[in-house]
C-alpha positions in Angstrom: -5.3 -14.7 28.7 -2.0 -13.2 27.0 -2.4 -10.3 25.4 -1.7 -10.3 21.5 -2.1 -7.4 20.1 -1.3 -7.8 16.3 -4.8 -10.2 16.3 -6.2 -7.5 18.7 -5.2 -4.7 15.5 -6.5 -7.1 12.9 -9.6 -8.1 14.3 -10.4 -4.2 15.0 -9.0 -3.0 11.6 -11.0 -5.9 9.8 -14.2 -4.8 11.6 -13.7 -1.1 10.3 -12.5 -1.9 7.2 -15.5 -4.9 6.2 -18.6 -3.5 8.2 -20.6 -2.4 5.4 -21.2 -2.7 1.5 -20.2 0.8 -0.2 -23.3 2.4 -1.9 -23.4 4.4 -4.9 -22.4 7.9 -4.8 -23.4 9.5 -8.0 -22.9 9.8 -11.8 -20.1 12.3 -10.4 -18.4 8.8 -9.0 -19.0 6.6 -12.1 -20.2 3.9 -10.5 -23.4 1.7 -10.4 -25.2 0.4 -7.5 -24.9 -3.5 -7.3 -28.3 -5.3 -7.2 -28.8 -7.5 -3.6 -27.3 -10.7 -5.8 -25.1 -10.1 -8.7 -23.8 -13.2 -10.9 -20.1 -12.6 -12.4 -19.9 -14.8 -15.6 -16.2 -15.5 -15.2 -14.4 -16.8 -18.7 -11.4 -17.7 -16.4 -10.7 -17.4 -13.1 -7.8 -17.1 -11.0 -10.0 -17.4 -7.5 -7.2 -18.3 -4.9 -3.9 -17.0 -6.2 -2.0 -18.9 -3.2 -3.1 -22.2 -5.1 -2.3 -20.6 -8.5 -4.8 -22.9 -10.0 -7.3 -21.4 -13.4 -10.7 -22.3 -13.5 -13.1 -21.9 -16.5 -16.7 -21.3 -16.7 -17.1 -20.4 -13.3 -20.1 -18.1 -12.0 -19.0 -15.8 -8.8 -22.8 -15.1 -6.8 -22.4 -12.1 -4.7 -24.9 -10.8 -2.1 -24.5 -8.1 0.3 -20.8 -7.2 -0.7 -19.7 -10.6 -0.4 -18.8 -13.5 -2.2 -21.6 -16.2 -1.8 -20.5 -19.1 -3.4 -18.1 -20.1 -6.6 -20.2 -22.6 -8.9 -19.3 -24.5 -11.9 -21.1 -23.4 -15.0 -22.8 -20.0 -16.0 -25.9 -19.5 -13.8 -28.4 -16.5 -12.8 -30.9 -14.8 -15.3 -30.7 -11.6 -13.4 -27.9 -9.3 -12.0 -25.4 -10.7 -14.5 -21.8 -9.2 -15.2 -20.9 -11.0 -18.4 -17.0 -11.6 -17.9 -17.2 -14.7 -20.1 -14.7 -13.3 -22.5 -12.0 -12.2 -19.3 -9.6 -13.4 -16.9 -10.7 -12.7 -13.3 -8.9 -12.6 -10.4 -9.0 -10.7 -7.1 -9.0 -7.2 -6.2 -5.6 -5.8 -5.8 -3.7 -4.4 -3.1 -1.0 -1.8 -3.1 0.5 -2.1 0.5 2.6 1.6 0.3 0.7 5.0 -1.8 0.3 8.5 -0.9 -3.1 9.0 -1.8 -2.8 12.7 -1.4 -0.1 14.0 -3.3 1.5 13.4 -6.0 5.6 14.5 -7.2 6.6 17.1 -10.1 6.3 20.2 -11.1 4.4 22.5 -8.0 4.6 20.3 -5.1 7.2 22.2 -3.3 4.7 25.1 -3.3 2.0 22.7 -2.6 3.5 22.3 0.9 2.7 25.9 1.7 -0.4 26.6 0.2 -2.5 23.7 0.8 -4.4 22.8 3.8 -5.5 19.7 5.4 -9.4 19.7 3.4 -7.2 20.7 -0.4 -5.1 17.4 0.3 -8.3 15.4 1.4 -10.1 16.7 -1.9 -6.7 15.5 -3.7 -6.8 12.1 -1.9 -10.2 11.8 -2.9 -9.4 12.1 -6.6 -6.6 10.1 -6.7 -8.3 7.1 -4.7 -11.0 7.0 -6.9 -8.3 6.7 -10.4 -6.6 3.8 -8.0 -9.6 2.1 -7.3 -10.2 1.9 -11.4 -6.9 0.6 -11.8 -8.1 -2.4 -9.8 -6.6 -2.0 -6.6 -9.5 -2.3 -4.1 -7.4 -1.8 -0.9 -4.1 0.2 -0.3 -2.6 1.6 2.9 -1.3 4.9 2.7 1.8 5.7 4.8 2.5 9.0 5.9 -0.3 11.0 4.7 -1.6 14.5 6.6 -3.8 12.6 9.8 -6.3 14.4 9.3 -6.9 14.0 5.2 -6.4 10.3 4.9 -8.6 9.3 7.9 -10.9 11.5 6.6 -10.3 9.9 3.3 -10.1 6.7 4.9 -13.7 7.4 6.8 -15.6 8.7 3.8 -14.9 5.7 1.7 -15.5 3.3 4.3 -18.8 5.1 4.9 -19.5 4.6 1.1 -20.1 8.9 1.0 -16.8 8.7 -1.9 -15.5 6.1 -3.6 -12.4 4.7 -3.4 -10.3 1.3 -2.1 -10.2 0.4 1.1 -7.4 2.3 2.8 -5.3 1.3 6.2 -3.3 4.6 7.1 -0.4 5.7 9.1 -2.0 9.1 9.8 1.5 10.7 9.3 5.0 9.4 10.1 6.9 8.9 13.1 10.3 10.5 12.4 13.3 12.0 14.1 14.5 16.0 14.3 15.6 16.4 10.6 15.1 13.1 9.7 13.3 12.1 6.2 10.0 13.1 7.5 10.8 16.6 8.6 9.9 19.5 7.6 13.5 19.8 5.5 14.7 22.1 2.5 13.0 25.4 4.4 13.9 28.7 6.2 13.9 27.9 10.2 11.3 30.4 10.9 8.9 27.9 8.8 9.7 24.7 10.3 7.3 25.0 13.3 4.3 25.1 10.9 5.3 22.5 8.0 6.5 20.3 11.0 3.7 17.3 12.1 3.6 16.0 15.4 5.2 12.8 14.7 8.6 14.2 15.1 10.5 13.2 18.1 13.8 12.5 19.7 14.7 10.1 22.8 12.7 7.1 23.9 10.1 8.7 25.7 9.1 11.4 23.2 8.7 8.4 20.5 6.7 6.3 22.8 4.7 9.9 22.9 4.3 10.1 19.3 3.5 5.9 18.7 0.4 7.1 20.8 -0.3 10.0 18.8 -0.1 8.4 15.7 -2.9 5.7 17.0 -4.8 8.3 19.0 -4.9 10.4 15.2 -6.4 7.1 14.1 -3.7 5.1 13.1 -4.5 1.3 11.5 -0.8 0.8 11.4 2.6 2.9 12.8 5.1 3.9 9.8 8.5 5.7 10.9 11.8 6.3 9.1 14.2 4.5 10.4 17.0 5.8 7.7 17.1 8.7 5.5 15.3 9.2 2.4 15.6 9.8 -1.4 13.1 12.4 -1.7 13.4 14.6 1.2 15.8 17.5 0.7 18.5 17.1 3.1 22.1 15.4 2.3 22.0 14.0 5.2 22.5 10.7 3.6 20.2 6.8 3.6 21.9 5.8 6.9 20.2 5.1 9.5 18.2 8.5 11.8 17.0 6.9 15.1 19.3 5.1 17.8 18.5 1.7 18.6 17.3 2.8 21.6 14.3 4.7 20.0 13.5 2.2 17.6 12.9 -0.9 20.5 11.0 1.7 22.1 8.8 2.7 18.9 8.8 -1.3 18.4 7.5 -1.9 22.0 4.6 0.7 22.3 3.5 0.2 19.0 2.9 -3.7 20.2 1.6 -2.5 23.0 -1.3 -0.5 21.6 -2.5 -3.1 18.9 -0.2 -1.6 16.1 2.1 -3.5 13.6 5.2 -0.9 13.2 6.7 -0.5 9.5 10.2 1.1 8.6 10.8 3.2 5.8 14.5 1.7 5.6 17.3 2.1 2.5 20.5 1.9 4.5 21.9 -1.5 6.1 22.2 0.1 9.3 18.8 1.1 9.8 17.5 -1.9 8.3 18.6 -4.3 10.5 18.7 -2.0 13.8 14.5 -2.2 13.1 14.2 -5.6 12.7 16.4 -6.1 15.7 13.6 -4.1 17.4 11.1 -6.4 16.8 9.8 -4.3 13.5 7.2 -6.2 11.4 8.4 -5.0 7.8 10.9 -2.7 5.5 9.3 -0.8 2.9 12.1 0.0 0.4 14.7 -2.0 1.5 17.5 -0.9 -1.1 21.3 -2.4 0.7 19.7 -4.8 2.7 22.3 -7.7 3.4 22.9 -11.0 3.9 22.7 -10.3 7.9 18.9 -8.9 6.8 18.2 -11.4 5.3 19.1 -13.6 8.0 16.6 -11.2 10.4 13.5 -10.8 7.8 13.3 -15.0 7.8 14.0 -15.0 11.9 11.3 -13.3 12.4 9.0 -14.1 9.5 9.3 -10.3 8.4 7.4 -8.7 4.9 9.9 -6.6 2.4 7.7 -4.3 0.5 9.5 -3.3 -2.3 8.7 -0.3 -4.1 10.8 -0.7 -7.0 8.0 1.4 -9.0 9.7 4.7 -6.8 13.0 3.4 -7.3 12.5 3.2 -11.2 11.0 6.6 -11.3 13.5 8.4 -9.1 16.2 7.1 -11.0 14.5 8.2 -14.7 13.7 11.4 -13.1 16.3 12.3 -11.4 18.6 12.1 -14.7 15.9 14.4 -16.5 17.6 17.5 -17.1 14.3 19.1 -16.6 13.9 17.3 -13.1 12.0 18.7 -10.4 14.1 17.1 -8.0 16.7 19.1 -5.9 20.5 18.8 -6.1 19.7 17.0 -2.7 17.1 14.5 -4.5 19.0 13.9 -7.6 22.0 12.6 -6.0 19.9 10.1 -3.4 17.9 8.9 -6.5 20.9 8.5 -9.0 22.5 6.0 -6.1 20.0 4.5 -4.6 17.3 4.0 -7.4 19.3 1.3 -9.8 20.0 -0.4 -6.6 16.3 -1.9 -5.9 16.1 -4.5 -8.6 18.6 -6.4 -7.5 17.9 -6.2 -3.5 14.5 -8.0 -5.0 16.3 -10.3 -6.7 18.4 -11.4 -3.4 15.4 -11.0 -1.2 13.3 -13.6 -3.4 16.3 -16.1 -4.2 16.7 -15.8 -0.2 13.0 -16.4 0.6 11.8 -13.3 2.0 8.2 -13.0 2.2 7.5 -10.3 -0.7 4.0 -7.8 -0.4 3.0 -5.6 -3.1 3.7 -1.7 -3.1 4.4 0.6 -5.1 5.1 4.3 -3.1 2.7 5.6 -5.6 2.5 9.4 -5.1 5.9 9.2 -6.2 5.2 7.7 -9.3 2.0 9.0 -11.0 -1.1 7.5 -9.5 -3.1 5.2 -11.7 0.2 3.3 -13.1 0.5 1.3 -9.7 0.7 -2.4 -11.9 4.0 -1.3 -13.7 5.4 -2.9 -10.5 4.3 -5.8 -11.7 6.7 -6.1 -14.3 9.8 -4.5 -12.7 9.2 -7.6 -9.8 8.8 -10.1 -12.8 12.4 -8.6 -13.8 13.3 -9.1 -10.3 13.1 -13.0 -10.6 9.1 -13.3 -9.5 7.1 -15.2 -11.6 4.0 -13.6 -12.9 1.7 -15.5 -10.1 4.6 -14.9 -7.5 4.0 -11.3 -8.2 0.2 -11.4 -8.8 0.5 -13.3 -4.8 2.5 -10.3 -3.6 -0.6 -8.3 -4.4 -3.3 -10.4 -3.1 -2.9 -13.2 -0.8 0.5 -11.8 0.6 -0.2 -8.4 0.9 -3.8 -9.6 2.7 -1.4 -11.7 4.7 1.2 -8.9 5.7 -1.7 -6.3 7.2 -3.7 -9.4 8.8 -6.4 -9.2 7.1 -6.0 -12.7 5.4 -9.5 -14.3 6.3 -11.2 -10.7 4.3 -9.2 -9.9 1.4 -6.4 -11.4 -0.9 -8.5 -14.1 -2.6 -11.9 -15.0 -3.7 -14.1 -17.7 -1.0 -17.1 -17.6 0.5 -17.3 -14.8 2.9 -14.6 -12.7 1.7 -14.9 -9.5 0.4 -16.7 -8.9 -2.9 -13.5 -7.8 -4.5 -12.8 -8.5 -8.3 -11.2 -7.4 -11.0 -10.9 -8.8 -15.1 -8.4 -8.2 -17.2 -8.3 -9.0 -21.0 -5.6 -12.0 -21.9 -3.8 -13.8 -19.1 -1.5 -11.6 -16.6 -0.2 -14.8 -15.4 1.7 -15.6 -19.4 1.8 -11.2 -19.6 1.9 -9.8 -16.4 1.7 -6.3 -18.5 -2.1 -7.1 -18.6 -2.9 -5.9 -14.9 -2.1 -2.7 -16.2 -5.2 -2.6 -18.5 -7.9 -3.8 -16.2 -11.0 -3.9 -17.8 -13.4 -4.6 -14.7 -13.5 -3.3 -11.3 -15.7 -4.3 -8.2 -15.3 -3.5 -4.4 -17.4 -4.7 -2.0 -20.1 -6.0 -4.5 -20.3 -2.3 -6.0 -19.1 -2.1 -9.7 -16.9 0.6 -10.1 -15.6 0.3 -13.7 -16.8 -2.3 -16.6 -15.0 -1.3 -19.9 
């Protein structure tokens, strides 16, 4: 039998990610255990967004952290969650965060003082505000390893609570690329540095297996410079095309889907050359990427929350961004909306994120409204974040809509987010895995 290994990574990853029910954790976690069989009273409900079709009076019957059964009509006397007077959908998913930090004022000094358990704690915080803004599953590229699969583990394990995270557990980068340790003294690079820097073919084959032997759901390099890091060296692309087929190729190898941080043309389309699954960011993509992204049925994610926010920040004259920063972000930041806007007249497939940790965390659906201005209709972008995003990590037949045997994942919002997409930022009603998490 051939080998495949991205069903090999989603079968594993779905039997991590969907082996048990999360359990209440405490008053401390503000949320309530669910009873065996709970009964969500649903005014209206948007079940399956790829169908986009409304239902009314519709009862959701969940048991064990899944959904049962969708029946017409109000039923159940007991373990009822009256949503009668809300629009339900499904849980969301933000497909790029960084669950463990967050930009402004002290995050430079941040990167010297705290340790691998002080950006867990933080991680742990912030998952828990992104889980009440109603997005029950996010992957988080380029964290610390060792917080956000420790993150990843104690929310999975019910111990915190949180969404559902896939994680990159760090980024594979080149010498003084984007994920460097840039903007220090030399004596201080060997100990801000992570071990997914490389250079050559062989040393990034080395650190593809590092990345999956740190516990890795899914392999997240930069294949071009980036706005943030502080370093003119520019949005181009940072690894030969050698490196990226062979970051491409052992990623495959080992059951791993490989996605780019990517701004520049160049880098762009040398990664989906490769054989790279999808571009987060995206920003001077052109008609040659798009040509690649439909060849090879790639996923654009985005971001144009970051963009947005770099841009507004970066003309602050109070900005906590470096001369360095401020001059990526001024360029490349008004840029994003209208790569969306060719991407989606061109038929790329779209998934939800939002590079929240550069943004506040919490405000994840104001991407909802900067994709609407991007040409997406409010159910095109409501798809991004549900049955897309479930589509782009594989984990379609768990996530990304409401059936039998899917995951007990809903949210309600007040008013209807597919006339107002601005609604999703006010959700009123939270549940993961059958476990209610917030019911305003």
């Amino acid at each position: 039998m051939a080998f495949e290994p991205r069903k090999t990574w989603a079968a594993g990853i779905a039997a991590v990610l969907m082996a048990a029910s999360p359990v209440a954790v405490g008053q401390a976690a503000a949320q309530t255990q669910a009873p065996t069989v709970s009964y969500i009273h649903a005014g209206k409900l948007l079940a399956d967004p790829a169908t986009g079709r409304v239902t009314e009076r519709q009862t959701i019957v969940v048991e064990n952290g899944r959904v049962r059964e969708i029946v017409n009509g109000y039923v159940g006397d007991q373990g009822v969650i009256d949503m009668k007077d809300r629009f339900v959908l499904p849980g969301l998913i933000d497909g790029h965060v960084h669950l463990t930090n967050q930009q402004g004022e002290g995050n430079r000094v941040a990167r010297f003082t705290n340790t691998a358990a002080d950006s867990a704690i933080t991680g742990a915080a912030y998952a828990l505000v992104t889980l009440k803004a109603g997005f029950t599953t996010v992957a988080d590229l380029g964290g610390t390893s060792d917080a956000v699969v420790a993150l990843r583990n104690g929310i999975a394990a019910g111990r915190i609570p949180g969404p559902r995270m896939l994680v990159s557990a760090g980024t594979v980068t080149p010498h003084g690329g984007h994920g460097d340790a840039n903007g220090v003294s030399a004596a201080l690079v060997p100990t801000l540095r992570q071990n997914g820097v490389c250079s050559g073919a062989d040393d990034c084959r080395r650190s593809v297996r590092e990345r999956v032997r740190a516990g890795a759901d899914i392999i997240k390099i930069t294949a071009t410079g980036g706005v943030l890091s502080d370093t003119g060296a520019g949005l181009n692309q940072q690894f030969s095309n050698e490196e990226l087929q062979a970051i491409v190729e052992t990623a495959h190898f080992m059951g791993r889907t490989v996605t780019a941080h990517a701004h520049g043309t160049d880098g762009i389309n040398s990664f989906l050359r490769a054989g790279g699954d999808s571009i987060e960011h995206g920003t001077f993509l052109d008609d040659e990427s798009i040509r690649i992204f439909k060849a090879n049925n790639g996923w654009l994610v985005p971001t144009l929350l970051a963009g947005d926010f770099v841009a507004r920040e970066a003309a602050r004259p109070e900005t906590f961004c470096t001369p360095n920063q401020r001059k990526k972000s001024l360029g490349a930041g008004p840029q994003m909306l209208d790569m969306a806007r060719r991407a989606r007249r061109a038929g790329i497939q779209i998934a939800f994120g939002t590079d929240t940790g550069v943004s506040p965390h919490g405000e994840n659906a104001k991407e909802f409204a900067l994709l609407v201005q991007a040409g997406l209709t409010p159910l095109e972008a409501v798809r991004a974040a549900t049955v897309g995003a479930a589509t782009h990590f594989r984990l379609q037949n768990e996530i990304g809509r409401l059936a039998p045997g899917y995951a007990a994942d809903v949210i309600a919002v007040s008013g209807d987010p597919l006339s107002d997409v601005t609604t999703l930022e006010h959700v009123k009603y939270v549940m993961k895995g059958g476990v209610t998490y917030r019911n305003d």
